[in-house]
Phi, psi and omega in degrees: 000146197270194180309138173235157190198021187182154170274006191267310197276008180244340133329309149329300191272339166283331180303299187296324203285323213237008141064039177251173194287180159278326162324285169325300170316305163302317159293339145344278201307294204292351178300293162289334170305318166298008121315293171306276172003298181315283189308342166271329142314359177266302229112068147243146173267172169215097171269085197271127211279152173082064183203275157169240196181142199248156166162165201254116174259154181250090160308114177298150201281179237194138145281105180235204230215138168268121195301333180276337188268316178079026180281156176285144173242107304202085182259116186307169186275130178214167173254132199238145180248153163286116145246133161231117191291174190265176170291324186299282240270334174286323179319260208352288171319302187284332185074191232246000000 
């Protein structure tokens, strides 16, 4: 599969790979994002094997500093998602 950098060219490529329309192929694609999206909007993890795993840390709110002011800033508690790749997909990333 060549470079994928978008969902329409990753849409493309399930199209291509799965000999389906492009329509179909996009609803695939957008299918599994809302999956994710979901399990994750409970507080799930979403773990796909040989792939890695999405999940959610609850950072704590926070004192930070405005860089021009240098006044203090009140920064709130948010949920940040996680990816940790599988060991395949790090060989991959790294090459040969």
């Amino acid at each position: 599969m060549s470079e994928v950098a978008s969902k329409d060219e990753l849409a493309r490529a399930v199209h291509e790979k799965l000999q389906v329309t492009k329509r179909d192929a996009m609803l695939a694609v957008d299918a599994v994002f809302d999956a994710v999206l979901g399990a994750l909007a409970e507080g799930r993890d979403v773990r796909v094997a040989g792939f890695g795993v999405f999940s959610l840390k609850k950072q704590k709110p926070r004192q930070g500093r405005n860089p021009k002011t240098g006044a203090p800033v009140a920064i709130p508690a948010k949920n940040v998602v996680l990816f940790r790749p599988s060991s395949l997909v790090k060989e991959r990333v790294q090459g040969p």
